[in-house]
N, C-alpha and C positions, 0 to 999 in steps of 0.2 A: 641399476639405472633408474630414474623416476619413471619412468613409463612401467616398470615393474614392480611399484611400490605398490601394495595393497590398502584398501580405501580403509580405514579405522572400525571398531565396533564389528566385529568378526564380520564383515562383507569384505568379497574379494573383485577385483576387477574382473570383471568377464571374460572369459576366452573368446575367441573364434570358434571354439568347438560348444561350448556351454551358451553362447546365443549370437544372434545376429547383427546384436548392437554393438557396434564399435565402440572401446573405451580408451578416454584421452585421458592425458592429466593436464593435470590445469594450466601448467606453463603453456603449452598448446594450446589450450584455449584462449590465453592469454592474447592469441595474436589473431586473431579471429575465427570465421567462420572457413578460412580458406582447405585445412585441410579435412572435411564433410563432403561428402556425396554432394552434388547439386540437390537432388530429391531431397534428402537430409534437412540443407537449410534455405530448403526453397519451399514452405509447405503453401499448401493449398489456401482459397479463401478461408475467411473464419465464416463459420455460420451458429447464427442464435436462435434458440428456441422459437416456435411462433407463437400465436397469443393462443391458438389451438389447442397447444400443446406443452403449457408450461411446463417448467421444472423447478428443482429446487434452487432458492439464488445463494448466493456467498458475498460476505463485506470482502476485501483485501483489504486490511489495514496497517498503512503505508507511512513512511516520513522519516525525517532524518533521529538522528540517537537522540534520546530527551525531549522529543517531542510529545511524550504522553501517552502511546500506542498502547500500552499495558493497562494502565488507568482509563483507557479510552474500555476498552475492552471489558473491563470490570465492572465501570460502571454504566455500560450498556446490558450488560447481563444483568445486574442488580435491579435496573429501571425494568428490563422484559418482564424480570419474575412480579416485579410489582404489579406491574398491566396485566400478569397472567398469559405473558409468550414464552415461549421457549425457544432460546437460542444457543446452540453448539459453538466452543470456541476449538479450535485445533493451532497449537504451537507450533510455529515454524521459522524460531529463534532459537539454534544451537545451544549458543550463548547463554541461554536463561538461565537463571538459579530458580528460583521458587515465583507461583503464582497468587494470585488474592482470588483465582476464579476457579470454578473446575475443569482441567483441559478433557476434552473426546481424545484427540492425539497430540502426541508430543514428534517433534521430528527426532531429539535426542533418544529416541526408541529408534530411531534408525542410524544416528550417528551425532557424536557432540561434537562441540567447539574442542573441549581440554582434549580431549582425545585426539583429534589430528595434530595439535598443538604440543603434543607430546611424543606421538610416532610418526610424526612426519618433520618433525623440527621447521616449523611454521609460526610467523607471529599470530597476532589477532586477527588484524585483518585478511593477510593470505591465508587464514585459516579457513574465515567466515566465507572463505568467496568458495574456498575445497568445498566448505561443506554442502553451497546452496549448488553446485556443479554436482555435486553426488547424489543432492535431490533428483537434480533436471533428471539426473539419468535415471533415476528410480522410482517417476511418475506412475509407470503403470502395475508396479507392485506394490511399494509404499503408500502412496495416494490414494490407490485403486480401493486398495484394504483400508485403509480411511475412513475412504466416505460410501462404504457398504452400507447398504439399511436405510439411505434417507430420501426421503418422499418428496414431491411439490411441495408440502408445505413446511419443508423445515428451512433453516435457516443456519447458515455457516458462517461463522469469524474469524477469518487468519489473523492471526497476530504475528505481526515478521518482524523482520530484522530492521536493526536501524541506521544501515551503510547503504546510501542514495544511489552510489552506483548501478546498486542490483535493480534499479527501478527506470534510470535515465537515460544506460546504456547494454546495459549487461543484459545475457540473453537467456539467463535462469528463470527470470520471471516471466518474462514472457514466451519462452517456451511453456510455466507453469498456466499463464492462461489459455493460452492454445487446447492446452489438452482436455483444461477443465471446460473449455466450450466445445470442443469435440463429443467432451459426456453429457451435454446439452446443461451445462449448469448456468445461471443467470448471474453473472459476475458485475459486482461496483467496486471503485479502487474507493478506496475513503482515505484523502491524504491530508496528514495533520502536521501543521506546523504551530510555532510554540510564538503566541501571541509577543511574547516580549523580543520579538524581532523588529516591532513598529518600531524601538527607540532606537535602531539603528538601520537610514538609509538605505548602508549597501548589504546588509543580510539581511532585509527584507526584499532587495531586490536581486538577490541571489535566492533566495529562498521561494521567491515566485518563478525564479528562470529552471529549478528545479522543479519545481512542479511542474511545468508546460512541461519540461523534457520527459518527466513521467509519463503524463496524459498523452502525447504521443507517441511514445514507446510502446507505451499497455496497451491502449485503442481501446480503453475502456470508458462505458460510464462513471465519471467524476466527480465527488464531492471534497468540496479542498475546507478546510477546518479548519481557524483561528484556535487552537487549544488552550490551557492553563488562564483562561482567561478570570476563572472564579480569583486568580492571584492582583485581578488588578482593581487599584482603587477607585480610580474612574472610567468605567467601562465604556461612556461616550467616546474616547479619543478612538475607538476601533471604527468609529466612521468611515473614515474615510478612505481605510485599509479593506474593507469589505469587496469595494469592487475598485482597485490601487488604480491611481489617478497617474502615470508612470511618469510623465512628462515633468507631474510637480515633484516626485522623489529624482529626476533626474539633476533637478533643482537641488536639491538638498543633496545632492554629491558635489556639484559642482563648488558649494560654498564651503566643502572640507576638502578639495584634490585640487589638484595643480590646474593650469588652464589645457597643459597640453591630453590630460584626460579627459576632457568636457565632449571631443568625437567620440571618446566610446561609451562614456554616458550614455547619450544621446541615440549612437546606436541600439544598445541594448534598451532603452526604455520604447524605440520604435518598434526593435521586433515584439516585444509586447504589447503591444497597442496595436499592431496589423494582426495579430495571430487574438487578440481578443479571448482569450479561454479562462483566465483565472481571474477567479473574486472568491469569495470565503464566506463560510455561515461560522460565527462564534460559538461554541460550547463552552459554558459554566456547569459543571460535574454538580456544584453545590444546588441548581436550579433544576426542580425533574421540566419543569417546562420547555428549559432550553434542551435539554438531553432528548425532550418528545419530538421536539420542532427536528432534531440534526436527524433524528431515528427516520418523523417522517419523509426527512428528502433523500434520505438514502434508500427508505424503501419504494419511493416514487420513480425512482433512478429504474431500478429492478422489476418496478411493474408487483411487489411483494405484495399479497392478500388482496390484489384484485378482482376476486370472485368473492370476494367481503363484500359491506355494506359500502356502500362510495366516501371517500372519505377528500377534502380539501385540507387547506390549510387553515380555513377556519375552524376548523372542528378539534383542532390542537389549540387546547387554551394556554394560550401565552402569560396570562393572568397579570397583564398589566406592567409587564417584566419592559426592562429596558431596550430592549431588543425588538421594537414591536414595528416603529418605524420602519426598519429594514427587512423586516420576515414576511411582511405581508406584502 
């Protein structure tokens, strides 16, 4: 039966005799939280470190497939070593084949993609979701063993997955925050989406309605990211996507859809405009000033190196970069 099937990468489902945590399979999960203990998926507040008592923080670095998460990641490590920081990246894409960076962990040390995909006769995606379900359940051994050894002042980078679900509704990742705020660690989601969504309307304005559903989901400090934007030729047209004007791209659906879709237009460009949460900072990989200015609003986010010397935004030289209007 599936509920007897054993999780891939010589780990087995847990007994009732070998621990206390119950194991579903994912069809089960599938359908909710319903069959959980109330305590289970009713946890307690969240609580965060105080300014007393810092700890280490961590990016999450989040967003749909092709958004750049990897390249995001690479060349955030490449920029630290340049300044002389040192940042820890940890894998937490099944999926991966090979990196451009050095990982600290790999999740495929605890279970891959092909591998459920192959002993559990599962496609891609119902694979990638077994996988990140066999995380949630193996936080406080996988994880645990992780992020042994690191101090207030390090710093951590998840590089995840690139299936939105896990972020908008699914309850992998946010049980993954839970816990990691449980171990007092200081968590920002950094969610990047792929600049060349501005030439189309409505997956720019799905691609923002994805991001709110994140940022509520996580309950985390937020940095939302225009990416690939070194690909474009005129950087000014990201104006006005910075902080999206929703009413005027409601506009610009209406003049490609029918009349009888203009009510839902309309609605959706409301609920963004009441809920007010997303605008975007651009990174250009090819610019270190842009890569310093995204670093420093991520680490502002976190409270990171505040027992440093005080640092603003003017103290990151923008050097005159196009992006000057909007940063400051």
């Amino acid at each position: 039966s599936p509920s007897g099937c054993p999780p891939p990468k010589k780990k087995k489902a847990p007994s009732a005799s070998e621990s206390t945590k119950t194991w579903f399979p994912p069809f089960l999960r599938l359908l909710g939280n319903s069959h959980k203990k109330k305590n289970e998926r009713e946890p307690g507040p969240r609580t965060w470190p105080s300014r007393a008592a810092m700890a280490p923080c961590a990016q999450l670095v989040i967003g749909p497939a092709g958004s750049g998460k990897s390249t995001y990641c690479n060349n955030i490590h490449q920029h630290c070593q340049t300044i002389g920081r040192t940042v820890h990246i940890i894998n937490l894409d099944p999926a991966a084949d090979e990196f451009a960076y050095p990982v600290s962990a790999d999740i495929r040390e605890l279970i891959s993609l092909a591998d459920v995909m192959e002993e559990m006769n599962l496609g891609p995606n119902g694979a990638l979701l077994y996988c990140m379900e066999y995380l949630e359940d193996s936080l406080d051994d996988w994880l645990a063993e992780a992020l042994e050894g690191y101090g207030e002042d390090d710093c951590i980078i998840f590089d995840c997955p690139g299936q939105i679900e896990l972020y908008s509704h699914h309850t992998a990742f946010r049980s993954f925050v839970d816990q990691m705020a449980q171990w007092g660690w200081r968590m920002v989601a950094v969610y990047l989406l792929d600049s060349q969504f501005i030439t189309d309307g409505a997956k720019f304005i799905a691609g923002c309605m994805q991001c709110q559903a994140a940022m509520m989901n996580l309950e985390l400090p937020h940095v939302n990211v225009l990416s690939k934007v070194d690909l474009m030729e005129d950087k000014l047209v990201l104006e006005p996507y910075l902080n999206p004007d929703h009413p005027m791209l409601a506009g610009e659906l209406h003049a490609q859809m029918r009349p009888r879709f203009h009510k839902l237009n309309n609605a959706i460009s409301r609920l963004l405009d009441d809920y007010s949460m997303v605008s975007f900072h651009p990174l250009d990989i090819s610019d270190e000033d842009s890569l310093a200015y995204v670093l420093y609003t991520v680490d502002s986010a976190v409270q990171y190196g505040e027992d440093a010397d005080v640092r603003t935004s003017r103290d990151v030289d923008l050097g005159g970069g196009e992006f000057d209007d909007y940063n400051e």
